[in-house]
C-alpha positions in Angstrom: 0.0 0.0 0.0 2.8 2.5 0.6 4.0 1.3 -2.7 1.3 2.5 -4.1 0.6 5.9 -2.7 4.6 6.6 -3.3 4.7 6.0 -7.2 1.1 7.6 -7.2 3.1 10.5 -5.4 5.9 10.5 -7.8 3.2 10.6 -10.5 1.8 13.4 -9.9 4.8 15.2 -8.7 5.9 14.3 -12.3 2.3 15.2 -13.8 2.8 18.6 -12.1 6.3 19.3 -12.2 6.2 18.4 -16.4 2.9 20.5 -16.8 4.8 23.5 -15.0 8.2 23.2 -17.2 5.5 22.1 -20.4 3.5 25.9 -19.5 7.2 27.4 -18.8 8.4 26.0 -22.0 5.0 27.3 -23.9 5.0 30.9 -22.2 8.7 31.7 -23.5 8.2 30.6 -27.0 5.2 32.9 -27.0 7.2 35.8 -25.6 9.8 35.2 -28.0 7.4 34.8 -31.1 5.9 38.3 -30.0 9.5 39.6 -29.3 10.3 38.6 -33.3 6.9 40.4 -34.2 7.5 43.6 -32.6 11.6 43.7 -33.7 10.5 42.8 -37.2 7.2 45.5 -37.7 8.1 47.8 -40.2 10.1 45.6 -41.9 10.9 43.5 -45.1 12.1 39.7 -45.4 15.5 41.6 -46.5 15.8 43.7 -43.2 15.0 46.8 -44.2 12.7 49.3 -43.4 9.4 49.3 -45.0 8.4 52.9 -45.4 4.5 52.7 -46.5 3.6 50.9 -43.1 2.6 53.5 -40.7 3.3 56.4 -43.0 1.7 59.5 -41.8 -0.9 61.0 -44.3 -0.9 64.7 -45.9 -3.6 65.3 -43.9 -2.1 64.3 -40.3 0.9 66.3 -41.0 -0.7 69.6 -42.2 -3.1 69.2 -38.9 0.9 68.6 -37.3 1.8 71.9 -39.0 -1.1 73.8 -38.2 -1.0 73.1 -34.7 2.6 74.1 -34.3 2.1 77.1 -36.3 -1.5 78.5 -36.8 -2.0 79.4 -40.2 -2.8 78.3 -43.9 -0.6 75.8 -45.1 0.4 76.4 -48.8 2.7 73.1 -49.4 3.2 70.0 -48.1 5.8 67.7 -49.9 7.2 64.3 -48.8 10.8 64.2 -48.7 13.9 62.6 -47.3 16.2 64.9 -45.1 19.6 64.9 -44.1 19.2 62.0 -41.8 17.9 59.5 -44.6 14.5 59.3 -42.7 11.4 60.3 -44.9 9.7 63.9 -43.8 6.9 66.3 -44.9 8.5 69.7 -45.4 5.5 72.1 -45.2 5.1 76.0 -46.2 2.7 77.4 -43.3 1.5 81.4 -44.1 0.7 81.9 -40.3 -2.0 83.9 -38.5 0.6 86.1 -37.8 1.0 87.3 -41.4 4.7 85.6 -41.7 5.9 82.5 -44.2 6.8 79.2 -41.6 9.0 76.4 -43.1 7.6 73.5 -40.8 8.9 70.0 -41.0 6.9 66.5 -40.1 8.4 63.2 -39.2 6.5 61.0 -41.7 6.9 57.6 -39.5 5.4 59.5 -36.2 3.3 62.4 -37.4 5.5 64.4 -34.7 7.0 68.1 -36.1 10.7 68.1 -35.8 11.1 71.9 -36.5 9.3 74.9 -37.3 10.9 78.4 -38.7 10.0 82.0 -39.7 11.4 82.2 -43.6 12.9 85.3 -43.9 14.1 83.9 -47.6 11.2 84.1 -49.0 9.2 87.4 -48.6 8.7 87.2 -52.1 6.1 84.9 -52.0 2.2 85.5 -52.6 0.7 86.8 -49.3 -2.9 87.2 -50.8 -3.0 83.6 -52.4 -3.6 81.6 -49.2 -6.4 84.1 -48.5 -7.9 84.1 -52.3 -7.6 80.1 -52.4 -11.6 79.7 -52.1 -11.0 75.4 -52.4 -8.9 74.6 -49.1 -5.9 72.1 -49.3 -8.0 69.1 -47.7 -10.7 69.4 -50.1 -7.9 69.8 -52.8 -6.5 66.7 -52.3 -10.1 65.0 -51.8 -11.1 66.3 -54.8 -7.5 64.9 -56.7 -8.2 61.4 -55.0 -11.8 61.3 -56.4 -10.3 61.7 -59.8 -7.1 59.5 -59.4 -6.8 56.9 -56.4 -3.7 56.7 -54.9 -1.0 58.3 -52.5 -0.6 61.7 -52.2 3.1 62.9 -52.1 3.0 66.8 -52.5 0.1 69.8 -53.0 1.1 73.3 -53.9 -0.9 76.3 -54.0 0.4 77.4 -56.9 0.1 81.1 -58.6 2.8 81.1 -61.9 1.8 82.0 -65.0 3.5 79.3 -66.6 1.2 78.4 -68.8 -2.5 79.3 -70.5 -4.3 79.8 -67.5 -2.8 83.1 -67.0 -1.7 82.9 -63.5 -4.9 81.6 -62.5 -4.4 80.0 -58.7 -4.9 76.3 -58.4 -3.2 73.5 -56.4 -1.2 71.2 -57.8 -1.4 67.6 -56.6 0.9 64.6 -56.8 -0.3 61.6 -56.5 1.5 58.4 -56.6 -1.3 55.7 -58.1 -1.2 52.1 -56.7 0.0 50.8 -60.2 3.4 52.7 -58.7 3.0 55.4 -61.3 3.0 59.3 -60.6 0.2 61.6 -61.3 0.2 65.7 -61.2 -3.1 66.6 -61.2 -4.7 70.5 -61.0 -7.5 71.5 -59.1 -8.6 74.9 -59.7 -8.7 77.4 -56.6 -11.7 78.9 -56.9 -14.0 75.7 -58.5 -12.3 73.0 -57.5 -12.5 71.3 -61.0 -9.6 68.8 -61.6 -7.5 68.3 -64.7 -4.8 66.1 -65.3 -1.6 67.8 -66.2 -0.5 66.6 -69.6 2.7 67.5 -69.8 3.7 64.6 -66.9 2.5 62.3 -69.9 
């Protein structure tokens, strides 16, 4: 009898200890499989990074801009800076009546820097005010017409060709077939053309 109650012992000493090491065993291949998830998120089988994934929008980083400097933002353009990371560089014509070169990390949405730019007093200062189509519904109105991803708008006022200076934004758009798009969606109407010239 004590036989018996000693291997049943041993049994489930063994049942227990095996099932603790058998969950140890199972909890620590789950922690590593999320530890390989997280290290590898944002990346491609060939280790490096994947820049589309998690890619802040036009619109997140003019509402970035605007809420570092109040204002009307004239350009946004997706860009790499010196620092080989990928960035919106946007113009911002500020509530206080002054041009603001403000730039947007494009993996976090945050703004990295924001300046006055004294270079370019030259630019329009009745333009943002006479643009009667806003930048948001200028792009809206450029996806409508082509799908895709936008990668620069510019209110844009040269009379560098038959419109005669009339103001209009000018939308890129990179399409999903990989190709690139300028669109042109008039200021005042917010009728879109395609710009033939990119053809």
């Amino acid at each position: 009898m004590k036989r018996n109650i000693a291997i049943a012992t041993l049994t489930a000493a063994v049942l227990v200890g095996g099932g603790l090491v058998a969950t140890a065993a199972f909890a620590d291949s789950d922690s590593g499989a999320k530890h390989d998830r997280t290290a590898g998120a944002g990346r491609s089988a060939d280790g490096t990074r994947e820049q589309a994934a998690g890619r802040t929008n036009v619109d997140e980083a003019v509402s970035a801009a605007s809420k570092a400097v109040p204002g009307t933002v004239t350009e946004a353009e997706l860009d790499d800076d010196d620092d080989s990371r990928t960035v919106w560089e946007l113009d911002v014509y500020g509530s206080d009546k002054v041009w603001h070169d403000v730039t947007v990390d494009a993996s976090t949405g945050k703004v990295l820097s924001h300046r006055a730019d004294d270079d370019n007093d030259d630019r329009d200062r009745h333009a943002p005010r006479s643009a009667g189509v806003a930048l948001d519904a200028a792009v809206k109105a450029a996806l409508a017409q082509q799908s895709g991803t936008v990668t620069a708008v510019d209110l844009d006022d040269d009379d560098d060709d038959d419109r005669r200076g009339a103001l209009r934004w000018d939308v890129d758009v990179t399409g999903k077939d990989g190709k690139e798009h300028e669109l042109r969606v008039d200021a005042k109407s917010g009728e879109v053309t395609v710009d033939r010239d990119d053809d």
